[in-house]
Structures are given as C-alpha cells and as structure tokens.
N, C-alpha and C positions, 0 to 999 in steps of 0.2 A: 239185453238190447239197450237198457237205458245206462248201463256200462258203458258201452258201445260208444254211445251219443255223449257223453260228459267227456270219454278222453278225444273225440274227433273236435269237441266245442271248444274244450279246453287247450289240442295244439291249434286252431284256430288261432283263439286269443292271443297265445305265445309269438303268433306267425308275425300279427299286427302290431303287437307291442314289439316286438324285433325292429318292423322294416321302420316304425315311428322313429323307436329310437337311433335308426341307423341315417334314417334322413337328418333329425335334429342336430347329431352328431357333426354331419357331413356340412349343414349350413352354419356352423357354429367354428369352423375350421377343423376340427377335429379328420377320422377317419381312420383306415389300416397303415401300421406302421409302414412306411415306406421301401422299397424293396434298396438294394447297396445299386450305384451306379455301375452303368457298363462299363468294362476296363478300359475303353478308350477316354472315358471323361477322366477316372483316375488320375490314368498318366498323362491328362493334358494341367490335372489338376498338382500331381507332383511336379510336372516340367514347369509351370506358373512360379510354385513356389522356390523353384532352384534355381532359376532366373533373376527372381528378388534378390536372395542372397547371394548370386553373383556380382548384380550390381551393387551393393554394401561395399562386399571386398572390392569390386576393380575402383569404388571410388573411395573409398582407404588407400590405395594404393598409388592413387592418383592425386591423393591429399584435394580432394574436390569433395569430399562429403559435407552435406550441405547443415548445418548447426539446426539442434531438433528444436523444434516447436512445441510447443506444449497445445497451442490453439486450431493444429492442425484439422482440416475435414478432409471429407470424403472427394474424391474428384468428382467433377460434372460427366455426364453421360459421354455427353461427344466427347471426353480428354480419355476413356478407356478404352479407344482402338490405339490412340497414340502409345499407350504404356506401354499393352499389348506387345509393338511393334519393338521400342525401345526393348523391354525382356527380350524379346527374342535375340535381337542384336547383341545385348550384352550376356546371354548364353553362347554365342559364337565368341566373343572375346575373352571368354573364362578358358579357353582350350589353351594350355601352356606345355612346353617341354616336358620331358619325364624329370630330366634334373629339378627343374623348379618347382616343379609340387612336391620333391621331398627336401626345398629350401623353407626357410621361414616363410609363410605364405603373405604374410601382410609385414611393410616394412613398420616400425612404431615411429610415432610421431617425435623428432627429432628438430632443434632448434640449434643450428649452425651458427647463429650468432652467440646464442649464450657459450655452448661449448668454447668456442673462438676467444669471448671472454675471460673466462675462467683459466684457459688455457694459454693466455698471452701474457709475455711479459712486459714490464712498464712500459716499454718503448714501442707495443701496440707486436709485438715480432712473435709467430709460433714456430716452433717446429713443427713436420709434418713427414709425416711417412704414408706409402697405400701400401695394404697387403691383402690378401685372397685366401680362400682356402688352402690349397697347397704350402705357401709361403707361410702362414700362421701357424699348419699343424705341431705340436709338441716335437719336441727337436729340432725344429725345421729354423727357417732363417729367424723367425723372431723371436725365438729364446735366444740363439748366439748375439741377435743385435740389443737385446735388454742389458743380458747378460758383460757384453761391452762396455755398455754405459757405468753399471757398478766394476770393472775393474779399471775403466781411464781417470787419469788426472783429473778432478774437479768438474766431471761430466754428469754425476750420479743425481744431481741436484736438475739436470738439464731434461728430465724426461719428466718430470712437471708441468714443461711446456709443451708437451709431445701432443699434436692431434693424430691419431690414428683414422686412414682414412679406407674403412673395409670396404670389397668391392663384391663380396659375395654374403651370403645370411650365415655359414659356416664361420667365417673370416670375422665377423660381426659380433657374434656370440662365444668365441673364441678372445678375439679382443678381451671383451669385456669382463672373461673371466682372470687379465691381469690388468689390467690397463683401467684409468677413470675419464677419460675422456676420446671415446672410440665417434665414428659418424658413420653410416652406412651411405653409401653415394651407389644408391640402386641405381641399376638401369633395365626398364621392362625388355625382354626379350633375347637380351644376350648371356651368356654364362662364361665369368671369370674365375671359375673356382680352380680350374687345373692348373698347371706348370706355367704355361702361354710361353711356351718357348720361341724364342728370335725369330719373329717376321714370321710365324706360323697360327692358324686358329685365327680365336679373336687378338691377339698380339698386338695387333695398330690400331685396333679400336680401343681397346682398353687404352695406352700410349695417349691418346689425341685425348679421350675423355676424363684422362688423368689431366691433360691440358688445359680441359675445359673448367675442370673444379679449382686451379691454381688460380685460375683467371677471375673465380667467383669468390676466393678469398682477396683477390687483391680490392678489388672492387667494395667488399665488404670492409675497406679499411685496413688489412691488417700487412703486413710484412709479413713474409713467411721465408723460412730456408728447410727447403726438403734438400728426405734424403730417402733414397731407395735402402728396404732393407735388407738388402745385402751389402750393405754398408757395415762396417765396424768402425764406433768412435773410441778413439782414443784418449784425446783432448779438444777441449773447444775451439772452434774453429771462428768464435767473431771476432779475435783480436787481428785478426787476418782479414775479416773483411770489413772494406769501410762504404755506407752507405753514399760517403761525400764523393767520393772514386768514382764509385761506378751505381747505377742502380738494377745491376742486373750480371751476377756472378756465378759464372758455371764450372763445375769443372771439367777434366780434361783426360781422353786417353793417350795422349800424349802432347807432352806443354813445348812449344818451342823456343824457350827462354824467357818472350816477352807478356805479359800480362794481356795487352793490350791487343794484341796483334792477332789478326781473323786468320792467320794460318794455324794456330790452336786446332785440335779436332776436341769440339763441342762432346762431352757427356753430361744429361739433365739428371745422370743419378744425384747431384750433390749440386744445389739448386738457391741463389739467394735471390728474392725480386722486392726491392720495396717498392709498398703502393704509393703510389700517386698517378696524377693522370698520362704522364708518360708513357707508363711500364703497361697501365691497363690497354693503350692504343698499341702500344706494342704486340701484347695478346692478341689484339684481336687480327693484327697486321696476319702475325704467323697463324693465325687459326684459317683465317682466309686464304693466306698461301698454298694451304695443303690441298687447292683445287688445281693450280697449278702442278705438281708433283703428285701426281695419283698412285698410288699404291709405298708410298716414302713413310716412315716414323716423323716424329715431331724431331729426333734429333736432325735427321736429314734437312729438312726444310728451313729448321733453326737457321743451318749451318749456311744454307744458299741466300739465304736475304740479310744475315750479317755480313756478307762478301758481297751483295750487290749494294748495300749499303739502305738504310731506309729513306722510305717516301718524306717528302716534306709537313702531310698531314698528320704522320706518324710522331714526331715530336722529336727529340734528343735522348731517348733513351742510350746513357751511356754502358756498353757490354765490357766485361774481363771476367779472363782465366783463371783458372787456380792451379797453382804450382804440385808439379805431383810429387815434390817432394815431400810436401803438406799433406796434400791429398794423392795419397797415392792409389793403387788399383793392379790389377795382374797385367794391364797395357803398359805399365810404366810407374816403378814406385821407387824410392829413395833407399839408402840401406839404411840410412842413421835413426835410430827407434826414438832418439831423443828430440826427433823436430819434427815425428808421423802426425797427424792429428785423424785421419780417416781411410780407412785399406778398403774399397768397393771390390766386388769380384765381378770386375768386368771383361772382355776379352775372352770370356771362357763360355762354353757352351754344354748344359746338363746341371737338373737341381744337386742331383747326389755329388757330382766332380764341382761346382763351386762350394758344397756344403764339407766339404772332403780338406778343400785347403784353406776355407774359414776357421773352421776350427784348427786347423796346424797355427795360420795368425795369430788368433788368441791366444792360443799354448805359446807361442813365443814371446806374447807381449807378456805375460805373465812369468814366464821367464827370466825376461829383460826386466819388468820392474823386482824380483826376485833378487837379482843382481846389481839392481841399485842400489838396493835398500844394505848390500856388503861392497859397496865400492869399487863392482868387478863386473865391467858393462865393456872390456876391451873384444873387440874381434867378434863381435855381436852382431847378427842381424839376420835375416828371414830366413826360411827354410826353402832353397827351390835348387831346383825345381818340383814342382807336386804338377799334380792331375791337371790344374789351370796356370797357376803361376810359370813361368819361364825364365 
C-alpha cells in the first residue's frame, strides 16, 4: 500500500513539474517544433521567389537594373502590397518563346561606343556587317565573307575595322568565337535566327531595325560603309567613294550609267553614310516614310523619296550609285576581274543556291589571281550561268 502511495505521489509530482515547465517554456517563446506549412503557402512561397528572380533578369535585360546599395533596408509596411503586385506582373513578363529560352538568356553588358572606338579608323569610318544564326553557322555566308577578305587585294587589313552586328545570342557567340569586335543588337520578342527569306517571317522587321541601328551609329559620330554578308570583297572599295561627292552611297542592282541619276535601282547591301547632321535627318526622314508604304522594305521606300526628292527640313543630303561594274552582284556584274572590287549575291532567292555560286565566285577569283601571278589573265571571267548568277 505505501508502494502504492509513493509511485501515485510521485507521477503526481512529474505531472507538475511537466505542465511548470511547459508553461515557462511557452512564455519564454519557446514551445513544440513547428509543424511544415500547408502546400498552398509553399507554393505561394516558391511563386514569390521566382518572381524576384524574374525581375533581376527582365531588368538585365532591360539594362535598367538599378546599382546595389550597400545601405539598403527593409521596405515599409504599406510598400509590400505594392511589390506583391509588381512580382506578379513581372512573372507574367518572364513568359517567352520556346526559341528564346534556349537563346542566351540575358544579353551582357555591351558598350557600342567603345567597340565603335576600337574599331574605327582615323577618319572616325567603320565597316559593318549584320548576321544571324543561320548566316553565321560554319560554312555558311560568314566563313566565305572572311575568307574573302584574306584572298582580295589589300582587304586583309580591312577587317580590323569590321563591327559585326549579331541579331540573335547564336549569331553573337558565334561571332565571337572569330571575330574581336562583335555587338549583339537584341531585340525583346522577335526571333532572327533563321534564313528570313525575301519579304517573308520577320524579313522587314529585321531590314527596318537594321535601319534603325545605321541610324544610331551615325548619330554616335561615326561614318560607316556596310555591307551585307553575302558580299564578297575583293578589293577596297574607298578609293571609289568620295565623301566630298556625295554623303550617302548605295549600291545597285542595276546601274544606269549615271552615278547620280534616281533611275538607279537602290540595293542597301553595300552601303556608305557619313555622319553629320544631314545624313542623320535623312534617317530619320526614311524611317518615318515607312508609315507611308506599309508592308515595303527600307529598300523600297529609300527608293520612293529619292525620286520625290527630300523635304526642305530634311537638309541636302547628297545620294549616288555605285557602278556595278565595281560592285557587282547576280543582277548585274562586270566581266573584267581586274576592276571587281565587291560580287553581293543578290537577285537570287535560297541560302543553299546563293551559297552554291558564292563560292564558284571565289574559286574563280582565285583562279584569276592564280593567273596573274603567270601573266595569263586572257579570256577570263565568271562562271555562269550557276543556280543564281545568269
């Protein structure tokens, strides 16, 4: 019995010192570990944080990310519905293309003026070319357009001033693995990475914002002479052009004798514009035109306000052609190898059928210089007809 009585006394005791110490516990913060959240907090709690890190990258991307703080706090009460909301929104703007999330996600911080720099020669002048994925890949137009440059006359030195201006993260990183002064000219929501065959796809939008970036080098001071790369250079083509002339030199898929004369049909493959304030009003003349002629290329429109003649606000920009016997092209090229300076594959239609009698050009100019080099250049000149040439 008195068994009994010690262990009933004694869980007693146990009972009280328990709930003592489970109250002490309890006002002291303490208590049982906490059970996991219900899944819906979870995933509101993962959705929070994927929302953060969406707005990181869309303002990377946006080159709007704002320079870190060191001193930064906490937000105020009332500013966390506002975030809230903002997250949310910028999870809706994180939704992109299948293409573009397996493109480089974030373009990298890129300074157009330095490259511009580095890349200009004395007289403030770059060369420039755009390419794309398609146009980039290995064998494709920009190995034969490189490849050019070291077999023409006194060209080899001219891709020094080359700005390469990629239009897709393929094209970009591609660049970069030949080239030293590449620029990526993103633009959020379009994709230029395939063929963009003639007035199909994105075709006219790529064209017109290729327009738009010419426009932003002028302005940044520089002179530029593009050239599409499906150009082949031969020899240099500035002693041909003179800035005193004209300030705005195109060339042509077919020349009508005169330089000067708006019966020309305009091609912007092969392209001189020096800056100054003329040429920039000029730009922006034809940028605005394109609201006029809806669904037109930049060549198109070029061509119609050279022929109405410009506004008076517009300035004097003076325009001329380039001889295709200089610059030549599958619309119309010279036979004499000894005065080519540039063979574009225009006129034709399909990457493979211009990639097809590009290269037959080059085999011949290597030919032709082949045959200079023994004094036997008689009864010489292109191979045609091919796949585009006629």
């Amino acid at each position: 019995m008195k068994s009994a009585t010690s262990l009933l006394l004694g869980a007693a005791l146990a009972t009280v010192f328990f709930l003592l110490y489970t109250s002490v516990r309890r006002d002291l913060g303490g208590g049982p570990p906490r059970s996991p959240p219900p899944q819906w907090a979870q995933e509101q709690g993962t959705a929070s944080t994927a929302a953060a890190v969406a707005r990181v990258v869309d303002g990377a991307e946006q080159g709007t990310l704002p320079a870190r703080r060191e001193d930064a706090v906490a937000p105020r009460e009332e500013e966390t519905d506002d975030a809230a909301a903002e997250q949310r929104q910028d999870q809706q703007k994180m939704v992109m293309p299948t293409r573009q999330q397996q493109d480089t996600a974030v373009a990298p911080h890129q300074d157009l003026a330095d490259l511009l720099r580095r890349a200009a020669m004395a007289d403030r002048t770059v060369l420039m070319t755009a390419i794309n994925e398609a146009w980039a890949a290995p064998g494709s137009f920009l190995d034969l357009f490189l490849e050019s440059f070291r077999h023409g006359e006194g060209t080899e030195q001219l891709v020094q001033h080359l700005l390469m201006v990629a239009m897709d993260g393929k094209a970009f990183d591609r660049c970069n693995s030949v080239h030293p002064f590449c620029y990526w000219f993103r633009v959020d929501g379009m994709d230029f990475a395939g063929e963009q065959s003639y007035m199909k796809g994105d075709y006219l939008e790529m064209m017109w914002r290729r327009n738009m970036f010419q426009q932003t080098i002028l302005e940044l001071g520089y002179n530029f002479l593009f050239t599409d790369v499906d150009i082949l250079w031969f020899r240099s083509p500035f002693p041909l052009i003179s800035p005193t002339e004209a300030q705005l030199v195109m060339s042509s898929d077919f020349f009508v004798g005169d330089p000067n004369s708006v019966g020309n049909f305009p091609n912007g493959g092969l392209l001189y514009v020096k800056s100054c304030d003329s040429t920039v009003r000029f730009y922006k003349h034809w940028r605005s035109s394109r609201a006029r002629f809806p669904g037109k290329h930049e060549q198109f429109v070029f061509d119609r306000i050279v022929k109405e003649g410009l506004p008076a606000h517009v300035g004097t920009t003076r325009v001329q052609f380039l001889d295709t016997d200089y610059f030549g092209g599958f619309c119309q090229h010279g036979k004499d190898l000894g005065k080519i300076c540039t063979m574009h594959a225009n006129c034709c239609v399909g990457l493979q059928n211009k990639l097809f009698d590009l290269r037959n050009v080059l085999d011949d100019w290597k030919t032709y210089k082949a045959r200079v080099a023994v004094g036997n250049v008689e009864h010489f000149s292109w191979r045609v007809p091919g796949r585009c040439i006629h």
